[in-house]
Z-matrix of the N, CA and C atoms (Angstrom, degrees):
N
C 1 1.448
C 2 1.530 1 108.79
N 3 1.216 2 113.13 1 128.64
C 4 1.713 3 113.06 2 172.14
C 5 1.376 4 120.80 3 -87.73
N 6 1.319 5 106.17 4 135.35
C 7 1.624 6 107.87 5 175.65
C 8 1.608 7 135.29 6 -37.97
N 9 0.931 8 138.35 7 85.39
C 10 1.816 9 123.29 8 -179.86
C 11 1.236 10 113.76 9 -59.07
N 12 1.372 11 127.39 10 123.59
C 13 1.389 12 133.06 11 154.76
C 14 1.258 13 112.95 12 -75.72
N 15 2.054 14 87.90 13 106.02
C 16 1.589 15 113.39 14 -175.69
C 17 1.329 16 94.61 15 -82.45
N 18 1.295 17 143.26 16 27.68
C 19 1.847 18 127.24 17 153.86
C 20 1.511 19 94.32 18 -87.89
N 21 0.984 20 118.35 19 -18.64
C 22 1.608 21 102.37 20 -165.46
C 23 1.662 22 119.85 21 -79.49
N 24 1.754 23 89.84 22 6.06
C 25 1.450 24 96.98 23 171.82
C 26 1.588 25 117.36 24 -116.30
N 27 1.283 26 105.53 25 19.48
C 28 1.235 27 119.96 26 169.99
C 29 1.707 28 119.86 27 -85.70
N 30 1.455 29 130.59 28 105.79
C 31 1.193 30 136.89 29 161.90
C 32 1.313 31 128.30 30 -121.74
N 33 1.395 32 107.88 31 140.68
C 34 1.488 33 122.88 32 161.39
C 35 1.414 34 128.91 33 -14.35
N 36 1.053 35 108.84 34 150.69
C 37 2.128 36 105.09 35 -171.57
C 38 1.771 37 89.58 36 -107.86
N 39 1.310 38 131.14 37 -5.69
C 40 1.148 39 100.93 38 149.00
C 41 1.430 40 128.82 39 -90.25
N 42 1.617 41 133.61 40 39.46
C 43 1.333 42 126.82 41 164.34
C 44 1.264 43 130.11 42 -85.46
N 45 1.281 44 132.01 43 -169.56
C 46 1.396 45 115.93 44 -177.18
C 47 1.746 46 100.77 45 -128.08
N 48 1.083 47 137.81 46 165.85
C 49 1.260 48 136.30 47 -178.57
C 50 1.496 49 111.47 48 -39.13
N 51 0.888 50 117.45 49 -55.51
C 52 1.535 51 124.79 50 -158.50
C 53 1.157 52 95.49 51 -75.74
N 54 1.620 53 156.54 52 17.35
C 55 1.048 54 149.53 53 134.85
C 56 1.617 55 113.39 54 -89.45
N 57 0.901 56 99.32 55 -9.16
C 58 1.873 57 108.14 56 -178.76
C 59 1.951 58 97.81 57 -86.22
N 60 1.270 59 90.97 58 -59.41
C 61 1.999 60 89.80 59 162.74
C 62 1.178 61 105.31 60 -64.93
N 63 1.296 62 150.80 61 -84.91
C 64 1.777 63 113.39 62 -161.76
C 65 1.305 64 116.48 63 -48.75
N 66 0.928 65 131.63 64 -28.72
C 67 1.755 66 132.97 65 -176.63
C 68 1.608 67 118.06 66 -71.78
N 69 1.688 68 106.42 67 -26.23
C 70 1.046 69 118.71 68 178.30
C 71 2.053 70 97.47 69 -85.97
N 72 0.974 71 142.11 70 -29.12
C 73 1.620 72 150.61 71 -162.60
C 74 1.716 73 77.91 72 -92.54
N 75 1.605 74 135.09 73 -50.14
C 76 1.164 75 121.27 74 -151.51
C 77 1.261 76 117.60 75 -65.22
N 78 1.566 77 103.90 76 -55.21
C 79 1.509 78 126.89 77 -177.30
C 80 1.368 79 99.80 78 -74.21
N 81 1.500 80 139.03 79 -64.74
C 82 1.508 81 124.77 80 -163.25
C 83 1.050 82 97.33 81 88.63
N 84 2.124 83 135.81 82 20.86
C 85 1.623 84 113.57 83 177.33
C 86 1.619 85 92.26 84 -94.13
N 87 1.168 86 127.51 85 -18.07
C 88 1.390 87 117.74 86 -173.92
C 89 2.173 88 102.90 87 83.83
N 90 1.389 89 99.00 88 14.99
C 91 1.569 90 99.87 89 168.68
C 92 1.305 91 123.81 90 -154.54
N 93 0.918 92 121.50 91 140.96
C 94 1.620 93 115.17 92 -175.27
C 95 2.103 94 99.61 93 -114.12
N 96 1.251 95 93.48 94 131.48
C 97 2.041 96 95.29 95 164.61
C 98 1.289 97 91.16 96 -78.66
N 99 1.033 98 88.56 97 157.07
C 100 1.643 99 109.27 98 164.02
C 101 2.195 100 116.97 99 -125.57
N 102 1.412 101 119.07 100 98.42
C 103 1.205 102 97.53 101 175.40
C 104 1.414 103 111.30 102 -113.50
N 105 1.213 104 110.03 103 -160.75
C 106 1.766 105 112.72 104 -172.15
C 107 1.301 106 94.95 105 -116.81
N 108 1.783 107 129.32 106 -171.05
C 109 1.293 108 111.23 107 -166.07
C 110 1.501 109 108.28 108 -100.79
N 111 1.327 110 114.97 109 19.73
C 112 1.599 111 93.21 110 168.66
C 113 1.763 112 97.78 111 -108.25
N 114 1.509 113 109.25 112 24.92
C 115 1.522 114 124.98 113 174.42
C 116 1.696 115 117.72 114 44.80
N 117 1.447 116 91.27 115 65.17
C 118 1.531 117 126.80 116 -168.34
C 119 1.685 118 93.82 117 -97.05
N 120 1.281 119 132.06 118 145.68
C 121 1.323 120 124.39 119 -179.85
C 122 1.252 121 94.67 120 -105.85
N 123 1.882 122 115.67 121 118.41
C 124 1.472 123 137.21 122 162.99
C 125 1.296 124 123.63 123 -92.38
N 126 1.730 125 121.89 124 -18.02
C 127 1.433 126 107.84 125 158.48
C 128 1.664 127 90.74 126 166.90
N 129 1.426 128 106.14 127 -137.89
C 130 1.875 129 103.40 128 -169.48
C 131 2.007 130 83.04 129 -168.06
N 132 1.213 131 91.88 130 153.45
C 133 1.376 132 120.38 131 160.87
C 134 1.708 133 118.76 132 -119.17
N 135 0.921 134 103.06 133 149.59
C 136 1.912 135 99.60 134 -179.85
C 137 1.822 136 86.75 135 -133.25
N 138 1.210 137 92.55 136 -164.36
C 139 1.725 138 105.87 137 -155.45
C 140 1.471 139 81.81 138 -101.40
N 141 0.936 140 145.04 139 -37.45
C 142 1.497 141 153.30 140 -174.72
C 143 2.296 142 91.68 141 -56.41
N 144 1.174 143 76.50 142 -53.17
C 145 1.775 144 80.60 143 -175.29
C 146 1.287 145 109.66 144 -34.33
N 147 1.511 146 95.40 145 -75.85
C 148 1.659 147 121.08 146 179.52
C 149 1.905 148 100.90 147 -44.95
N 150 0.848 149 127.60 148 -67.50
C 151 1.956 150 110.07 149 -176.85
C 152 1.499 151 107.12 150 -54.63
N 153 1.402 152 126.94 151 -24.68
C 154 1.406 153 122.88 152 178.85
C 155 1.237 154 101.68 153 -60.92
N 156 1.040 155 135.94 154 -82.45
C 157 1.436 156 169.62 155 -176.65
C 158 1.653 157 103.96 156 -28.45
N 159 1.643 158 103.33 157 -41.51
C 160 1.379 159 108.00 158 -173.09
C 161 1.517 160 95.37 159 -75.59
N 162 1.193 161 125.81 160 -42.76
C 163 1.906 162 135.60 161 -162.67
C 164 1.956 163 83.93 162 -56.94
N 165 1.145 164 118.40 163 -59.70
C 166 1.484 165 106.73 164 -166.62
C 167 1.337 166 111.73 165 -99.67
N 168 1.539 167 119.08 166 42.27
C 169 1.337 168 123.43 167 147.16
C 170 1.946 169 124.20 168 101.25
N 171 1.558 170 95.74 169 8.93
C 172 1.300 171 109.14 170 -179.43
C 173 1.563 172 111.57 171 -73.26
N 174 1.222 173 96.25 172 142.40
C 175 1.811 174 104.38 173 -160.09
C 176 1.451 175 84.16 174 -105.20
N 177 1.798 176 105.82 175 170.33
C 178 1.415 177 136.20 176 -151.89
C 179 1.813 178 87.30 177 -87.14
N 180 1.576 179 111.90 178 -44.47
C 181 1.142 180 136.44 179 -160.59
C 182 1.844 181 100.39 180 -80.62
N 183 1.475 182 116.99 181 -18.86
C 184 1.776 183 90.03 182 175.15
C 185 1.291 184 112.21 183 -75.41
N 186 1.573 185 98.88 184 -174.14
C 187 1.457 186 139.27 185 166.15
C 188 1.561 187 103.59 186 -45.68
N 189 1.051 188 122.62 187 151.90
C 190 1.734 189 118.73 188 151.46
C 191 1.298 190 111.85 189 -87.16
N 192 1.066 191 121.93 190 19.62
C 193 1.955 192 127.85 191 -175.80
C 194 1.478 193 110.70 192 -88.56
N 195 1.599 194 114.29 193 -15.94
C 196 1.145 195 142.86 194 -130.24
C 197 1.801 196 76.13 195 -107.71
N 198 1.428 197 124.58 196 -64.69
C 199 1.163 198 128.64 197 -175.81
C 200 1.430 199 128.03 198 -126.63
N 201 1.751 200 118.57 199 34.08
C 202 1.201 201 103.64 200 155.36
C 203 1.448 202 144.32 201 -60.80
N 204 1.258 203 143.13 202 145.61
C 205 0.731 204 106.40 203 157.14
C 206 1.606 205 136.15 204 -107.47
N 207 1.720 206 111.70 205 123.97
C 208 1.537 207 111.25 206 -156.40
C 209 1.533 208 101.77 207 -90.61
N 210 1.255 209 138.02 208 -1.45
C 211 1.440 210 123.85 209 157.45
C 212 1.698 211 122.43 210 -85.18
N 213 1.611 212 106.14 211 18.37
C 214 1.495 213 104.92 212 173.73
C 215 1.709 214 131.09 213 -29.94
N 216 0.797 215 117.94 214 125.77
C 217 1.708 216 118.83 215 156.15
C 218 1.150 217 124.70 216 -26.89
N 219 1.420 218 151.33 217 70.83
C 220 1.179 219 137.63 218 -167.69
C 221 1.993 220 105.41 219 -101.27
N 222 1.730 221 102.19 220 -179.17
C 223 1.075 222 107.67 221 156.76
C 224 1.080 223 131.75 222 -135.17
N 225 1.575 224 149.67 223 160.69
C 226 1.698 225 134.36 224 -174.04
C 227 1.643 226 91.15 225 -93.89
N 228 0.946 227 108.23 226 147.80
C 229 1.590 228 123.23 227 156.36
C 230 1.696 229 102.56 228 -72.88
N 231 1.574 230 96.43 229 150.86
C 232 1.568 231 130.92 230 -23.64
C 233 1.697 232 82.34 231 -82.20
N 234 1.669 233 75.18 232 165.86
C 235 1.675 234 102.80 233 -171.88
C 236 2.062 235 93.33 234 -143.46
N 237 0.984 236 112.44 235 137.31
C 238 1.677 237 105.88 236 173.64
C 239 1.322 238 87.40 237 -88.26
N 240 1.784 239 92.86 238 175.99
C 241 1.429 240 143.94 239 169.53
C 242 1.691 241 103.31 240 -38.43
N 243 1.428 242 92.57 241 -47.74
C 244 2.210 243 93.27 242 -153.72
C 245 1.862 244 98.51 243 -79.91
N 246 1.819 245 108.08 244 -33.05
C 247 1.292 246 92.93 245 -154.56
C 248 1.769 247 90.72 246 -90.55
N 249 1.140 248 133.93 247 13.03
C 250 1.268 249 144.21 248 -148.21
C 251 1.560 250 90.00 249 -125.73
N 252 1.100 251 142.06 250 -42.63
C 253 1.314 252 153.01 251 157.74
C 254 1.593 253 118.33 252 -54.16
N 255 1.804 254 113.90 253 -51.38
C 256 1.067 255 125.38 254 156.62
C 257 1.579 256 126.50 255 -37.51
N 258 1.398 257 123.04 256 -69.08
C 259 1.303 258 156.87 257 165.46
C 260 1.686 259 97.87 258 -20.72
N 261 1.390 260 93.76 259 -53.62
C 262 1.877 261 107.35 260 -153.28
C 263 1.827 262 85.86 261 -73.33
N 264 1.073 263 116.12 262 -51.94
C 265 1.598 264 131.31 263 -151.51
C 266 1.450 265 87.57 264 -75.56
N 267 1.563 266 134.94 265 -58.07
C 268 1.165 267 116.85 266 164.36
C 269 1.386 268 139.28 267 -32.24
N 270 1.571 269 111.43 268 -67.15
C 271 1.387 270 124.48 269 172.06
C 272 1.519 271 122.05 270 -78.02
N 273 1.644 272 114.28 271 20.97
C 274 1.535 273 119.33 272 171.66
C 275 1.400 274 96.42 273 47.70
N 276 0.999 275 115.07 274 66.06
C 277 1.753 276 116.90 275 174.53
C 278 1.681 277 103.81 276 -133.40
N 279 1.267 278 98.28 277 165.01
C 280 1.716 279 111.90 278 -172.16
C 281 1.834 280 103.35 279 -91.16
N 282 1.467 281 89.48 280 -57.52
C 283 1.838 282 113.61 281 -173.60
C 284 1.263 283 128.92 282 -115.81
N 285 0.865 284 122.81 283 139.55
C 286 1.185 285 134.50 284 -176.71
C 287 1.915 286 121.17 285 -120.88
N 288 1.846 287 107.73 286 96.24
C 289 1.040 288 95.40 287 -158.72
C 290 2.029 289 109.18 288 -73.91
N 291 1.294 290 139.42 289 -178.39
C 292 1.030 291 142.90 290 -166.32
C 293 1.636 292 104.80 291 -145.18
N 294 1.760 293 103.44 292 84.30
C 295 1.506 294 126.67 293 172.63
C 296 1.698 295 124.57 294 -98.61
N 297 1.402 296 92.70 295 122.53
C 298 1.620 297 93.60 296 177.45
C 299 1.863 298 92.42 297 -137.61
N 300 1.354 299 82.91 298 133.66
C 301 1.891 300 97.03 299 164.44
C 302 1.559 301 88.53 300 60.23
N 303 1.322 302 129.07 301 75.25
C 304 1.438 303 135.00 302 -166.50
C 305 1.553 304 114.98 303 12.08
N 306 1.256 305 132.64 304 -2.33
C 307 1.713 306 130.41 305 153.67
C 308 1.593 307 147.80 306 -66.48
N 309 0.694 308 96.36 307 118.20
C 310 1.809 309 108.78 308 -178.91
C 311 1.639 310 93.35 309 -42.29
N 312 1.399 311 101.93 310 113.05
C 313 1.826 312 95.39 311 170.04
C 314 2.038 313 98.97 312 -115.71
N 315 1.517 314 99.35 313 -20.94
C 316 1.711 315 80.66 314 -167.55
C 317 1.692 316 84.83 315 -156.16
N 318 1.321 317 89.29 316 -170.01
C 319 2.267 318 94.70 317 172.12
C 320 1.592 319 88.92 318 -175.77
N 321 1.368 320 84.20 319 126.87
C 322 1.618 321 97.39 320 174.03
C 323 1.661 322 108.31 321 -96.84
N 324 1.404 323 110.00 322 154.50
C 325 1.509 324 107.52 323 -161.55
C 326 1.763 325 98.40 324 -146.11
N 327 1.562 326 97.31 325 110.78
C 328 1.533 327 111.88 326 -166.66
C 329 1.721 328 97.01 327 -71.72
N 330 1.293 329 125.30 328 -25.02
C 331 1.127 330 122.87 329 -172.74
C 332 1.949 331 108.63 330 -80.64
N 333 1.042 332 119.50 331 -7.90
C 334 1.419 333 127.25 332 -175.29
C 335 1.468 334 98.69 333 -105.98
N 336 1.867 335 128.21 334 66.77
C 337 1.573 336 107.26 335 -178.27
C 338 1.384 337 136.12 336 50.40
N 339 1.702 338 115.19 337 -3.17
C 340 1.673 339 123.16 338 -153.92
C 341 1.091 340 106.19 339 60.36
N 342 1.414 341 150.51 340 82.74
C 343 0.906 342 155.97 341 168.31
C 344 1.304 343 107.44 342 -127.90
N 345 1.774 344 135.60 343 105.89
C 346 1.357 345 150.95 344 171.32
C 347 1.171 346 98.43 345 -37.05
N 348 1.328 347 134.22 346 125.69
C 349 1.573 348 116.30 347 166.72
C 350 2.026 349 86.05 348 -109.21
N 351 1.618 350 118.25 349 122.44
C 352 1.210 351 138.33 350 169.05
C 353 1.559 352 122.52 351 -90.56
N 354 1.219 353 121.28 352 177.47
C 355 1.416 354 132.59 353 -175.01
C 356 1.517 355 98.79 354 -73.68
């Protein structure tokens, strides 16, 4: 299995949906970060977001401000494999992003074996 570079699902909070869908088709993590530009972590969207969002009328053409979500699940570094796996399996979650000093340092991904994908 080859590594995915989980930065590449990291975007700006000024985009508009329809960059959150190609990014979501690009990567295949099923999540997008969302930071601001001094690349502060403000929350994550998943693909689940985007069909929510669409059911009550969210256009191709908004903001992503419209549907982040900023109470995400996060974790502090370091965090292992098991309790990072735990976390996810608890809170029926896919990912688990990995924030220190408000920055995206890593994202653990229950769908990859639990396997941390790092810098």
């Amino acid at each position: 299995m080859t590594a995915i570079n989980w930065k590449l699902g990291i975007l700006k909070d000024n985009c508009k949906v329809k960059d959150v869908i190609k990014n979501l088709n690009l990567t295949a993590l099923r999540i997008c970060i969302i930071v601001n530009k001094k690349n502060f972590f403000l929350g994550t969207i998943t693909d689940g977001d985007i069909r929510r969002g669409f059911l009550k009328g969210l256009k191709i053409s908004d903001k992503v401000n419209k549907i982040i979500k900023k109470n995400s699940i996060i974790s502090q570094h370091p965090i292992n494999k098991q309790r990072a796996a735990q976390i996810m399996k608890d809170n029926q979650i896919l990912h688990l992003p990995v924030v220190v000093s408000r920055k995206v340092v890593g994202l653990h991904l229950l769908k990859f074996e639990n396997k941390e994908q790092k810098n």
